[in-house]
ZAFI-971165 format. One record per residue (C-alpha): x, y, z negated. Coordinates in steps of 0.05 Angstrom, whole numbers, plus 32768, in hexadecimal, padded with zeros to 4 digits. Last residue first. Layout:
XYZ...
// end
This chain:
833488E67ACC837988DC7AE4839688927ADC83D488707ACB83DB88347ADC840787F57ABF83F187B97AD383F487777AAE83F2872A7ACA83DD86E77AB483D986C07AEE83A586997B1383AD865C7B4683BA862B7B0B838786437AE0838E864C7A8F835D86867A9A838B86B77AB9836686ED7AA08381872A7AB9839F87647A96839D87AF7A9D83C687E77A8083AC882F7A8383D988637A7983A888A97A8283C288E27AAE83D2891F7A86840C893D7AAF8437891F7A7B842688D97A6E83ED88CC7A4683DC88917A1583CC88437A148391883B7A30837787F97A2D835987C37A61834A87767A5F832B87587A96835687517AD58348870B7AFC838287147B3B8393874B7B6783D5875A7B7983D687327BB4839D875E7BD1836187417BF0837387057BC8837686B97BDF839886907BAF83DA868F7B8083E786D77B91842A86F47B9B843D87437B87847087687BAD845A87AF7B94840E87A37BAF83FE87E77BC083C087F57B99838087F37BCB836F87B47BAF836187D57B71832887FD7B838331883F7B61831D887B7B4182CC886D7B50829F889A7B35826888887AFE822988A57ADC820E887F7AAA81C5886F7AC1818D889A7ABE814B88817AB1811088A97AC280F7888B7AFC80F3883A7AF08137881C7B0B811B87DA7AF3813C87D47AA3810B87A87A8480FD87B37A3A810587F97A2E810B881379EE8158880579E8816188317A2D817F88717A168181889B7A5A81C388AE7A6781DF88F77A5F822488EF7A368224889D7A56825E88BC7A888286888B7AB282C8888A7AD282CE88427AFA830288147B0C82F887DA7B42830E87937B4E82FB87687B80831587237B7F832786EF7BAD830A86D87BF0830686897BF682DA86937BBC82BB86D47BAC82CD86F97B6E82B4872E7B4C82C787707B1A82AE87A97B0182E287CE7AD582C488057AAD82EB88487A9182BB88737A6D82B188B57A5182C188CE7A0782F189017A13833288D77A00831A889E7A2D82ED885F7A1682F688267A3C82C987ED7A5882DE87A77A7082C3876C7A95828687957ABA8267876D7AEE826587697B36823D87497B70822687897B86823E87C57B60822887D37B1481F388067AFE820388107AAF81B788117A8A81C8883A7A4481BF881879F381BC884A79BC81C58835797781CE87F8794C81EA87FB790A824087F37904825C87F378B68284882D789482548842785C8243887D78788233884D78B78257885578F8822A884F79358223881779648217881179AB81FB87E879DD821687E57A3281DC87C97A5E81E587B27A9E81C087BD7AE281CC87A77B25819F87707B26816387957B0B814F87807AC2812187447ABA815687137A9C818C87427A8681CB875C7AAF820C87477AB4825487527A8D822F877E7A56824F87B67A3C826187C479EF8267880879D38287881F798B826D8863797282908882793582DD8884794482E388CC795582EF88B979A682C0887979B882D1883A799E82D1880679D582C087BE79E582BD87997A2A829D87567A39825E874D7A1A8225871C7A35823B86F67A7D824986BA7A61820986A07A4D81CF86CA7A7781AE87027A4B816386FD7A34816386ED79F4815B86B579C08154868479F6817586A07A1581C286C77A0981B4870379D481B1873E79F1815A874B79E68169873B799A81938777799081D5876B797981E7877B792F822A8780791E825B874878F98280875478B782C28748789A82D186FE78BB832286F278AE835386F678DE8393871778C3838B875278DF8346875378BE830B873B78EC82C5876878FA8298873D793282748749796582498720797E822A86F979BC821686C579B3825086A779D5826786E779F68297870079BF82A5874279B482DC874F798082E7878A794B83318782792D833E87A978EA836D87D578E28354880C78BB8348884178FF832B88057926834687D07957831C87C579858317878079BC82E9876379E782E687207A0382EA86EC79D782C286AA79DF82C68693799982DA8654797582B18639793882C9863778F8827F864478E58287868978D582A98699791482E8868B792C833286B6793A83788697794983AF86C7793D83EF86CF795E842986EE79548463871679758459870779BA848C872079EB845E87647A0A84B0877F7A1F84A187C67A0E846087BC79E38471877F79BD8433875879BC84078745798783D48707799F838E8705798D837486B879998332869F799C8330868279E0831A86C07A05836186D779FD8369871779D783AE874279E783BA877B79B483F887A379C3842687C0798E8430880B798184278800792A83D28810792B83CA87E1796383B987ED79B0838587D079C5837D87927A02833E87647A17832D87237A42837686FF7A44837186B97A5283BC86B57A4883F786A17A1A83E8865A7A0583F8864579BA842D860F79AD8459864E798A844E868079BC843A86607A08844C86717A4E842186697A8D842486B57A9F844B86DE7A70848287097A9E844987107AD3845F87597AD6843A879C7AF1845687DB7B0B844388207B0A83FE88227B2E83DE88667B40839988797B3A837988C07B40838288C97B92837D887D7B9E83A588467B8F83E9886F7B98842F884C7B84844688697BCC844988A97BB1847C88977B818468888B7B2E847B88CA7B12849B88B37AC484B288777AE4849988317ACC849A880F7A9884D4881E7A63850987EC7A64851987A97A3C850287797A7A84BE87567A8D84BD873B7AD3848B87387B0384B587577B428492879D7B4084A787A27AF9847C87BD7AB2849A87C37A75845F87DC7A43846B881F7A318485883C79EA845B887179CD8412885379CE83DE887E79CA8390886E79B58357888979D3833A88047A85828E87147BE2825486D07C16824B86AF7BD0825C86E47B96827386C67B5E826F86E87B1982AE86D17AF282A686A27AB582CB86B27A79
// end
């Protein structure tokens, strides 16, 4: 997907870690040290194990690895990569080698523009896609099993309101498995500038997804939100992320609360009107504050480390509690970006 240019400027566990090196490369060893050193510190509740680059520009049986958008954890310990080109990937968790690949479309045999990714208690794959947008129920092995409702007001305009694009990025089930959230990447014609909207969905008796309560998300200048994750207590992780040519990209991770947000389906232009309360959010980190662990850009970056990240997905707990959050960017099949993973781990 496109990123939002500004013109002057991550509750399942996963046992075995992905393998995660300072030098970019991918190696049969646990990822990173069980107390990452001081020096690993993004901020005072962020710290960066590692990251590798061990899968930028390569390919899995003809098919590109990359354009990563979203990451889950499967049922069996594996890693679920989705490219915004259709495909969801199975990686092996320790050294993330693909293990299969498979290529997703719509009803019409069309491709999709995937950017979120769940994979629910039976299996089955939820995906966001940004085309309409939609989201869609697949088996494992890719076949249509039902697609949600969106409310008319999301759809991309004509039909709605949103910008093409810049509809739903991240996708999360929230703790107990019976509310799933999508977030907007940008906001809606005639809502303030620096407001999204994040819908939800609420399990049916009968297993399927019906509409429920939708919350304003205030986003920072010249940012959008690529990726939303639910943690074990049923809070938030965003990413907001931008990028400014001849500058780079800013990245920045977010802890946010909807438990006390205003309920904002009813209201059709979201202006800052009194009465409406956002989700609540505090900053954990800006990423370019991570040390960058010898990392190389391919263009200008505030922090060589930095690049397109998008996906997100927590993969467990370590033992003082702290959440393992892996990242990914989106390389987009571009020359002077890379496919790259980050291993954090995260107090909230």
């Amino acid at each position: 997907m496109r990123l939002r240019t500004v013109l002057a400027t991550l509750a399942a566990g996963l046992a075995a870690a992905t393998t995660l090196t300072a030098a970019g490369t991918a190696q049969a060893a646990p990822a990173g040290p069980a107390n990452p050193p001081a020096g690993h510190a993004c901020s005072p509740a962020v710290t960066i194990d590692g990251f590798t680059d061990a899968l930028d520009k390569t390919t899995y049986h003809g098919t590109f690895v990359g354009n990563f958008s979203a990451l889950a954890v499967d049922r069996d310990g594996s890693l679920a990569a989705l490219s915004d080109r259709s495909d969801l990937f199975r990686l092996d968790s320790r050294t993330l080698a693909p293990r299969g690949v498979v290529h997703l479309l719509d009803e019409r045999g069309a491709d999709l523009d995937s950017e979120g990714l769940v994979i629910d208690r039976d299996g089955t794959r939820l995906v966001g896609s940004e085309t309409e947008p939609s989201v869609r129920r697949y088996s494992p092995d890719g076949r249509i099993l039902d697609r949600l409702p969106v409310p008319s007001s999301l759809l991309v305009a004509p039909a709605g309101r949103a910008t093409a694009n810049a509809t739903f990025e991240g996708l999360t089930l929230l703790p107990g498995g019976h509310t799933l959230l999508a977030s907007m990447e940008e906001p809606l014609a005639g809502d303030a500038a620096d407001l999204v909207r994040f819908q939800t969905w609420t399990r049916t008796a009968g297993g399927r997804f019906r509409l429920a309560a939708q919350y304003a998300y205030r986003i920072d200048a010249g940012l959008g939100v690529p990726e939303v994750q639910a943690t074990p207590d049923g809070r938030l992780l965003v990413l907001e992320r931008g990028f400014t040519a001849g500058v780079g990209n800013t990245v920045r991770l977010y802890l946010a609360d909807p438990r006390h947000a205003t309920d904002t389906r009813g209201i059709e232009n979201l202006t800052g009107q009194p009465g409406v309360r956002p989700i609540r959010k505090t900053l954990l980190a800006d990423i370019a504050d991570c040390p960058s662990l010898g990392a190389t850009a391919k263009q200008p970056q505030p922090n060589p480390l930095l690049d397109n990240i998008e996906g997100m997905t927590v993969t467990g707990r370590d033992h003082a509690g702290r959440l393992k959050v892996l990242l990914v960017s989106d390389d987009n099949q571009n020359a002077v970006q890379t496919t790259r993973f980050y291993h954090l781990r995260v107090r909230v």
